[in-house]
N, C-alpha and C positions, 0 to 999 in steps of 0.2 A: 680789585687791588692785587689780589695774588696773583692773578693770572697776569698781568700786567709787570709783578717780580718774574714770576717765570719765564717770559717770555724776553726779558732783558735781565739776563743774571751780571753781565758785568756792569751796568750801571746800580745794581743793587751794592755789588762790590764796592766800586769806588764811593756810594753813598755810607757805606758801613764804615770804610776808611779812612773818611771826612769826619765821621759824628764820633768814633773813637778816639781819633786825632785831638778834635778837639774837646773833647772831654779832659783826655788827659793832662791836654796843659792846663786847661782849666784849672782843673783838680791837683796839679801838683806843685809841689816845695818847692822852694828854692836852691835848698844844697841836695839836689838828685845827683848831680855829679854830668860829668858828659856822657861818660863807658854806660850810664842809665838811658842817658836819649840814641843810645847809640842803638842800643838792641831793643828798643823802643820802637826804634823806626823800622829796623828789621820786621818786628813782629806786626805793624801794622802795615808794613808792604806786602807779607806774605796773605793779606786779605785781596789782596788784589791776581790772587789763581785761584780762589775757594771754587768756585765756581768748575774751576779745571781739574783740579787736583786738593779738594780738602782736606786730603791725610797731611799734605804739607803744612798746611795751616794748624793745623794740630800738633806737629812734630816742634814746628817753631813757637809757635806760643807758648807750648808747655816747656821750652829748653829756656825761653825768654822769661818765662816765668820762675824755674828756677837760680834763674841767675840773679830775678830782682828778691829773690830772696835770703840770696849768697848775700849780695847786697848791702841788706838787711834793712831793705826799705818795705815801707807800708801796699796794702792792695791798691791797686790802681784801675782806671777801666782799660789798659791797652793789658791788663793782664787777664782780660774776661776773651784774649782774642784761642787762645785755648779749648775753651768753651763752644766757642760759635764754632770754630772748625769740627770738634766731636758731633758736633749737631749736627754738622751738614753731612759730616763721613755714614751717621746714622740716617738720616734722610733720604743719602741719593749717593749713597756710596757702598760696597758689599754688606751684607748681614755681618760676615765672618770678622771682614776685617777692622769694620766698626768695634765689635765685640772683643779684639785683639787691641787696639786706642782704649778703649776702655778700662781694661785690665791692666795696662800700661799704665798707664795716669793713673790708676787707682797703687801700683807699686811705686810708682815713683811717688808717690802725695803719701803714703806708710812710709815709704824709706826716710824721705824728710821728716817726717812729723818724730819719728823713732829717732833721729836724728838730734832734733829739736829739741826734744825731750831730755834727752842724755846729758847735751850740754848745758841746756838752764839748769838741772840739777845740779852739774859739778861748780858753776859757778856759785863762789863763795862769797857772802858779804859781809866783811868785820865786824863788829861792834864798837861804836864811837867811844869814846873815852867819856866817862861824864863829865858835864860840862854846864853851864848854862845855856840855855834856850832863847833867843832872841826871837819875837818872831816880826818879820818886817813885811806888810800885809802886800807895796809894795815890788818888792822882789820877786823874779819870773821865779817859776815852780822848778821844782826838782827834779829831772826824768831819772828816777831809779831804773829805767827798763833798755839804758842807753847797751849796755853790755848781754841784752836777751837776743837769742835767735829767733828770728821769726819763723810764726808756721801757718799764719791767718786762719786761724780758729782751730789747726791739725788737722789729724786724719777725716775725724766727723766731719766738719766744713768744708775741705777741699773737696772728701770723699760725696758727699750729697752735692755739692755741684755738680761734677763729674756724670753722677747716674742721673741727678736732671736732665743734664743739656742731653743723656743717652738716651732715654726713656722719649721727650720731648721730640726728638729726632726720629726715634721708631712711628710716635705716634704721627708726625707727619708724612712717614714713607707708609701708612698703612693707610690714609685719608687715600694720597696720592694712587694707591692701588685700587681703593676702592672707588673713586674719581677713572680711574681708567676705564677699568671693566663697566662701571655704568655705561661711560661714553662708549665703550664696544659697543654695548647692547643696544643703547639707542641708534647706532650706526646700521645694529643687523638688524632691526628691528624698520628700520628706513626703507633698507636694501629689501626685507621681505613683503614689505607695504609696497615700493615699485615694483617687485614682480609680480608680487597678487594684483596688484592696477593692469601688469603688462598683458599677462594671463586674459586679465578680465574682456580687456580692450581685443587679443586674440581670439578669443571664443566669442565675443562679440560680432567680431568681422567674420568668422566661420558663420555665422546664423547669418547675417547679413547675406553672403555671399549664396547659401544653400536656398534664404527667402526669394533673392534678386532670378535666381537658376530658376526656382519654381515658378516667378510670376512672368519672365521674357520664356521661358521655351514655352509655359503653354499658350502663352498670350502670338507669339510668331506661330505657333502652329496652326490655330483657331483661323490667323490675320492670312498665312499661304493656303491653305484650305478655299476661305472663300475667298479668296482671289484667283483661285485656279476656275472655283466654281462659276466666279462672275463672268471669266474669261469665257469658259465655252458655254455661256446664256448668254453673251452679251450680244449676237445676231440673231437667234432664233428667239427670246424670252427679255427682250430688256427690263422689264418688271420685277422679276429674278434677280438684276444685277444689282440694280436697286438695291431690293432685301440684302444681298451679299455685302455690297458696301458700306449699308446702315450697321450691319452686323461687325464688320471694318473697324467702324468708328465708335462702337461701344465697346468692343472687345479694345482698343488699343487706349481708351478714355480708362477705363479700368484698369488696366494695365499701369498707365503711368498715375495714377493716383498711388496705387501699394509702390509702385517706385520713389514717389515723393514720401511717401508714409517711411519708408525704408532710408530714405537717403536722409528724412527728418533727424534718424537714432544717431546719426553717424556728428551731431553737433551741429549741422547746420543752418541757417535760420529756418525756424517753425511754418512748416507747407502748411496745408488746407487738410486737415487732419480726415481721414476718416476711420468709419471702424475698421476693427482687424477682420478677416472672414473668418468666420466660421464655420458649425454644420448647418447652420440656419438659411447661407447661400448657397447649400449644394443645388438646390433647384434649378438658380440661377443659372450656376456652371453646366450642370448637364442640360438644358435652355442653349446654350452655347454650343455645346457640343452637337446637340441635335442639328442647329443650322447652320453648321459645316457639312452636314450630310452624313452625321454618323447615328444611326439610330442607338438610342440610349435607355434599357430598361432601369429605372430608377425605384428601389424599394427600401424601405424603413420599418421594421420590424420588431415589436417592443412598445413598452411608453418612453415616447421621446422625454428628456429630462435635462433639466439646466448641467454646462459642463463648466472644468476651470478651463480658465483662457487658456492655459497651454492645452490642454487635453483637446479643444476645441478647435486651435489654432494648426494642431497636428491632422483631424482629421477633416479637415478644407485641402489641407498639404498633400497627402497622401493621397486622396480620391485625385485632385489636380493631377498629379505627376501619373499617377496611372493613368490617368485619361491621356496624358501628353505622351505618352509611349504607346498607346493605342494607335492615338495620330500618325505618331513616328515609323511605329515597327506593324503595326497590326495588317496592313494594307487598305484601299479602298473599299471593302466591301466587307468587313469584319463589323458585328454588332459588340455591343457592353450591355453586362448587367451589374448593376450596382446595387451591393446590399448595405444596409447599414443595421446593425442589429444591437437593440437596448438589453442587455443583461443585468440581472442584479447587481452586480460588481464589478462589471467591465461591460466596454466598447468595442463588438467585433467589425468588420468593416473588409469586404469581398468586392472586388475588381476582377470579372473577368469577359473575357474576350473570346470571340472566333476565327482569329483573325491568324495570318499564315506565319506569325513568326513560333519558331519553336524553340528557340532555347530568351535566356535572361539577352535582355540589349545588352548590347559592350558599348567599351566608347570611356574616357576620362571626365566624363560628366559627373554631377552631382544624385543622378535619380535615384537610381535604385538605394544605392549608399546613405545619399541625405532621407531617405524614409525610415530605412531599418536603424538611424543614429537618430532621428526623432522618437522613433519607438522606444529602442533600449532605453536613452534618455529616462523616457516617463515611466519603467520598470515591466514594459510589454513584451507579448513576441510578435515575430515579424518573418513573411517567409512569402518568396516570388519566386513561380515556378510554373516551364510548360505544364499543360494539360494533358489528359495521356493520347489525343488524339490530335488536335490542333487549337490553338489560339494558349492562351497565357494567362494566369492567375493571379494577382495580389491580394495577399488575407494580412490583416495586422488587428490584434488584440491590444485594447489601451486599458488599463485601471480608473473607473471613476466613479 
């Protein structure tokens, strides 16, 4: 309902306008006189800018109001229009100049009432001559009060209206503020909910993007490898090419499984789910590696021990991507040795190579980058660097 007045204040007007209207003819005498409906009408016209300008509405009801008491006629409701406009100037019109209507109406309701006062005491009322008393039950009553100035209760009365409709009116602009500043908050409170979502959904698509890098460069590397190798067995050794193609078809079967696993996160309908890899498939992967042709020393050093999925998830990652730069950078005829070593408190884990490249790969890829932001990530270190004579190192430390 309020919000429903606020959002159509001139129909509120004209509905105030109607219901004081007719009040007061309801409510009023006969001998009001015209010069009474005159400024009557005035003051319930001027409800019709409250809205726009309610110091007007204030300035008029209360002039209106004096007049119906120059008058010397009774309260009415078209003289409550006084009122309503203070209310509103307090509501949704300045602190200041509310506070200024206020004091105003509050001197002007003293001056009359001081007024008021002075002249019912000077008026005098004879004393009847004795006589006899007739009393005829009869006969309308006697208004002894026809010669009193009106003051509708004085000062007190006028004056506690006055700081009602003020007060009533503050407490409405202070609802209204505080109605505001909530709805701020739930506005910014929205707005930081979509960028935490946006955020979320961005660093989402970063891991996507660094997973998808990890599983098509080493899965193409594996796939041109033994395709080069099938190629030159494929006259002298076709038994060979065999092997190389089966190798083909499981290396790329694997491949687009973690791609459907990957493309699953991104909302899509639910693939054929498998597990995520771990260190538990490094065998598997360096299995792979070996039958591309690259001889691969694999060692585990420690008691192996259950890991958390990320911790786990990273070092499949990292051994992967080192291996796929071996492919890439190392040349044909470079070995690997892979350590993987259990520590009390942490996961070390050594990639390296003999292989002819000397310094870090370049290139706008994800590799080197996406390992050492795995690492940090999980509050490790991370460090890839030639060797001092040839081939290439990767060592990264995990916490688990």
């Amino acid at each position: 309902m309020l919000a429903v007045c606020r959002n159509h204040p001139k129909a509120v007007d004209r509905g105030l306008t109607v219901l004081i209207g007719l009040s007061t003819v309801v409510t009023a005498d006969a001998p009001e006189g015209f010069e009474w409906w005159v400024v009557s009408s005035v003051a319930l016209a001027s409800l019709l800018v409250r809205h726009r300008n309610p110091a007007i509405t204030f300035t008029v009801g209360t002039v209106v109001s004096l007049l119906h008491l120059a008058m010397g006629n009774d309260l009415r409701p078209v003289d409550l229009v006084a009122l309503i406009g203070l209310f509103s100037v307090a509501a949704w019109g300045s602190r200041r100049l509310s506070l200024a209507l206020l004091a105003a109406g509050l001197l002007a309701a003293a001056a009359w009432s001081f007024y008021a006062s002075e002249a019912n005491s000077r008026t005098h009322v004879p004393l009847p001559p004795p006589r006899t008393i007739v009393i005829d039950p009869l006969a309308p009553p006697i208004d002894d009060d026809e010669s009193q100035v009106q003051d509708w209760g004085g000062f007190a009365g006028v004056g506690l209206s006055l700081s009602v409709a003020w007060l009533a009116g503050m407490n409405t602009r202070q609802r209204r503020i505080r109605l505001s500043v909530l709805e701020q908050r739930a506005a910014d409170l929205e707005r930081e909910r979509d960028t935490q979502a946006a955020l979320a959904v961005a660093a989402e698509r970063g891991r996507i993007s660094r997973e998808l890098h990890d599983v098509v460069a080493h899965a193409l590397s594996v796939v041109v490898l033994q395709a080069q190798g099938a190629q030159a067995e494929l006259e002298r050794r076709p038994e060979r090419t065999r092997e190389a193609l089966d190798a083909i078809v499981g290396t790329g079967r694997t491949a687009l499984g973690e791609i459907r696993r990957l493309l699953g996160a991104l909302g899509q309908d639910a693939p054929d789910w498998e597990p995520r890899p771990g260190a538990e498939r490094l065998p598997r992967l360096v299995a792979d590696i070996r039958s591309a042709g690259t001889p691969v020393d694999f060692r585990v050093e420690g008691e192996p021990r259950p890991l958390s999925s990320t911790v786990d998830l990273a070092v499949y990652r990292i051994v992967q991507e080192a291996l796929t730069n071996v492919l890439k950078h190392a040349g044909p005829d470079a070995s690997v040795t892979i350590v993987v070593r259990y520590e009390p408190e942490a996961l070390e884990i050594e990639v390296t190579d003999d292989g002819i490249a000397a310094e870090a790969p370049s290139g706008t890829g994800h590799g080197l980058e996406g390992m050492r932001e795995r690492v940090n990530v999980l509050g490790g270190t991370f460090d890839a660097s030639p060797l001092p004579e040839r081939g290439f190192a990767v060592r990264a430390t995990l916490p688990s």
